[in-house]
N, C-alpha and C positions, 0 to 999 in steps of 0.2 A: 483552464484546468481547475482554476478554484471554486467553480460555479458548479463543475460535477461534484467537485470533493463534498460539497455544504451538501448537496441531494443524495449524495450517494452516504452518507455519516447519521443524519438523521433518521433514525428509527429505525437502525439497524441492529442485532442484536444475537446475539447463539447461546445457546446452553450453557451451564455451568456441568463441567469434569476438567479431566484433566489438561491445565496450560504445555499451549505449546508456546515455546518465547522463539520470536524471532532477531531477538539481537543478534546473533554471530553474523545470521544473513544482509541484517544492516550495516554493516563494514565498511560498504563503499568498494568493496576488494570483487566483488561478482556480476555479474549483468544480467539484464530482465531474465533472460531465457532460465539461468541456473537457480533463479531467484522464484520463479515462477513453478518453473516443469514438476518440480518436486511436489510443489503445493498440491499441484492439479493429479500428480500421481498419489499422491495418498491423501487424496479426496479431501484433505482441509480448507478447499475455497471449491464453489460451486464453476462447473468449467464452462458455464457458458454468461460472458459478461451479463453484467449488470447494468452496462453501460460503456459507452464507447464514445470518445470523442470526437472530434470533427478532428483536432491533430490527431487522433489514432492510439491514443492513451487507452487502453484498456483498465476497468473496476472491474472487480470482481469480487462479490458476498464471502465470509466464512461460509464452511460448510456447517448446518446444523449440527451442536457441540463439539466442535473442532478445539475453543476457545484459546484464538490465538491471539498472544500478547509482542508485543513489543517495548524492551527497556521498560517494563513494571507496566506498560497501559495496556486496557483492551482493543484490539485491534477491530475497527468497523466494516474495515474495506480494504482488498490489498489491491495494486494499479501498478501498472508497468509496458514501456511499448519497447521493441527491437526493429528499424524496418528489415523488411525481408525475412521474420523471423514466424512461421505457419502458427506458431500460439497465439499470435496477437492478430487480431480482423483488424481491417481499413476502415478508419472514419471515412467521414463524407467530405473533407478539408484536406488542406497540405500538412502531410505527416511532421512528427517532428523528424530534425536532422541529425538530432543525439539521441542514444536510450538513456529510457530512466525506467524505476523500478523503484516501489516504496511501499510505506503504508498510511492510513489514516487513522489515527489514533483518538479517545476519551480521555482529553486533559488539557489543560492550560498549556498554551505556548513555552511559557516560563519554565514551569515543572518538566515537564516533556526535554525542551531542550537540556533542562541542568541533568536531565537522568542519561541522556545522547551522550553530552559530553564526558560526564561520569565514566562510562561504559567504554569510551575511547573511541566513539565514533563518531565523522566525522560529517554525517549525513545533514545533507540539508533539511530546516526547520522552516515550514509556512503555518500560521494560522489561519483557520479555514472557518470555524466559529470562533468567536473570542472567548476564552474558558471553557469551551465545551469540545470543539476536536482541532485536530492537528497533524498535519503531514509532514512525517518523516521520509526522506526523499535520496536518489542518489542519483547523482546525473544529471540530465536535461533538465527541466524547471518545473 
């Protein structure tokens, strides 16, 4: 997964208006499907991937000036799989066995984490570039 995250972060980018944060969503407390539907229903992430993994993790682009943030970062990429759940297509590989649902964010590992934990959440933290993006995560790995 960390290998889409790096291709999918780099040089990605949306308009500047107005933020959408999605902390409350990053909770830990919802799952891909509730975490996702919404996005795609008021067209803030473009609905058709960006990429798909071979476990079945779906990426997905911001929609052009959506500019969705997470915990203070700009968000590059949101990702999340359910199996059996029609929002999310089949990789080419053995699906994962849990869902997960996250984002990939512009910032240091560090910074990122302390602003997660700040915020009271509880979501797991991967570095994807080293000081440049970072996956905030809930569930599966």
């Amino acid at each position: 997964m960390l290998v889409a995250l790096v291709s999918l972060g780099v040089g990605l980018s949306s308009a500047a208006c107005n933020a959408y944060a999605l902390d409350t969503q990053l909770n830990c407390q919802s799952n891909p499907h509730d975490f996702i539907a919404p996005l795609l229903d008021e067209q803030s992430i473009d609905p058709k991937p960006i990429r798909i993994e071979a476990n079945s993790v779906n990426a997905f682009r911001p929609a052009r000036g959506s500019n969705l943030t997470a915990f203070g970062f700009h968000v590059s990429a949101v990702f999340g799989y359910a199996q059996n759940d029609p929002i999310f297509k089949q990789g080419s590989g053995q699906p994962l066995k849990s869902s997960t649902y996250g984002v990939v964010v512009r910032g240091a590992a560090t910074s990122v984490e302390a602003s997660v934990r700040q915020a009271g959440s509880n979501a797991g933290i991967r570095e994807v570039i080293p000081l440049f993006l970072t996956a905030v995560f809930c569930g599966g790995h």
